[in-house]
N, C-alpha and C positions, 0 to 999 in steps of 0.2 A: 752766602756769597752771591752776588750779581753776575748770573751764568752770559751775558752778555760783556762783564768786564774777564772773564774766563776767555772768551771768545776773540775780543780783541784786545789782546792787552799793550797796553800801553811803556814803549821799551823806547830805551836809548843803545844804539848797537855800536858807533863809533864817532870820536868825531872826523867830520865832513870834509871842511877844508876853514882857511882863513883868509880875509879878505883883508885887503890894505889897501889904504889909498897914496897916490904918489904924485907928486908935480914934473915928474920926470921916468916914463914909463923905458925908458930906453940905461937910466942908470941903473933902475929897479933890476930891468933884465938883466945887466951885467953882473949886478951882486948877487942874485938869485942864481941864473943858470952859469955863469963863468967862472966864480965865485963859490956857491953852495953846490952845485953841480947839478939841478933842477935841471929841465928842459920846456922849452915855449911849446903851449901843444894849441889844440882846437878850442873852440870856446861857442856855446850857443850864438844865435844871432838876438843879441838882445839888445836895447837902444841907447846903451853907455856906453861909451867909449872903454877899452879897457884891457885886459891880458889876463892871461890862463897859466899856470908853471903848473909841469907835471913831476910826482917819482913816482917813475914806472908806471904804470899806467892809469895812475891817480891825478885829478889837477888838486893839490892841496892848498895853493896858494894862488886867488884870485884878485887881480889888481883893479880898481877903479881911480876914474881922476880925481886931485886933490888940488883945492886952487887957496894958495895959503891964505889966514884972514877968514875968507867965506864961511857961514855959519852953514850949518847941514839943515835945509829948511823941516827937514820931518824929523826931528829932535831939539832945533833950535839953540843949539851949543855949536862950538866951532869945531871943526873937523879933526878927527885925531889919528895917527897913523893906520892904527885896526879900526876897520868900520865895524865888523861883526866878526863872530865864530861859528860853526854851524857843526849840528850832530845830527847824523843819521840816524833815522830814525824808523817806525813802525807800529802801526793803528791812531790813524789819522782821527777816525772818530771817537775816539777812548782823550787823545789828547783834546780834542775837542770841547766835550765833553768837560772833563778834568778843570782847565783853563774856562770854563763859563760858569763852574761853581764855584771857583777860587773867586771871579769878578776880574781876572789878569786879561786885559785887552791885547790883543792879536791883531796880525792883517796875515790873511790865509792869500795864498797868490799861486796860480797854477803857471807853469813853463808850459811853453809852445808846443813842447811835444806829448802835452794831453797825458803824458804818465805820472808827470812828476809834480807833485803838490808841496809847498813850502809853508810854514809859519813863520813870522817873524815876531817878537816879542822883545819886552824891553826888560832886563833884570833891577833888583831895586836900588843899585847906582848908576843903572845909564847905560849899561852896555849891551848891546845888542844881540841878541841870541837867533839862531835860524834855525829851525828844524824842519830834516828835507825826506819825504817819504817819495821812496820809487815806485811799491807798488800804488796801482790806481785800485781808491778806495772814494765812497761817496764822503763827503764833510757833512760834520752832525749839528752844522749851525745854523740857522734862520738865516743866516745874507748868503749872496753869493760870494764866491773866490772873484778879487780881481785876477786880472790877467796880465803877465809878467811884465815889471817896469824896469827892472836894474837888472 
């Protein structure tokens, strides 16, 4: 056994939250927190417009805009109400790793606040998958991480 896959291994601990997109962030609200009973919390400063819903001191549900028609230029299909789902996660470079011997293309992307490292990845019918590691760990790829866009 590969006492470096001992070392970091490569786990799924929960999922994350989920993301949806909305043409109307103010009904979203209503049916999410007045509705389901969720609450509107804080949300990174990152450069989509968009909303946060918390339980309890989770945001499980994360809203971005949806403009009906418009095709999602980085998958090139039209937009559909979940953009993605995301699972927490753990050993970033295990997954790494894992993911460049498979040949499954990734875009690795760090958040502003230097902890948090994402992958994002596409499952084999389309659907979007995030996985979101807190601790900071170095990435085991040749490129660098871009730096957070959504």
């Amino acid at each position: 056994m590969n006492p470096a896959a001992v070392a970091e291994p490569a786990a799924l601990r929960a999922l994350g939250h989920v993301t949806v997109r909305s043409a109307d962030f103010d009904r979203t609200e209503r049916f999410y927190c007045d509705l389901l009973g969720m609450r509107p919390g804080p949300r990174p400063a990152i450069p989509v417009p968009g909303r946060w819903f918390y339980v309890g001191e989770v945001a499980v549900l994360h809203v971005l805009p949806r403009i009906a028609g418009e095709p999602d230029a980085q998958r090139g299909v039209p937009n559909g109400a979940i953009d993605h789902f995301a699972l927490e996660a753990d050993g970033l470079p295990a997954f790494e790793r894992r993911l460049q011997a498979a040949g499954q293309p990734y875009d690795l992307r760090r958040l502003a606040d230097g902890e948090t490292w994402r992958i994002f990845l596409t499952d084999p019918d389309g659907a979007r998958v995030e996985l979101v590691f807190t601790k900071r760990a170095p990435h085991a790829g040749p490129r660098a991480p871009a730096e957070e866009t959504r």
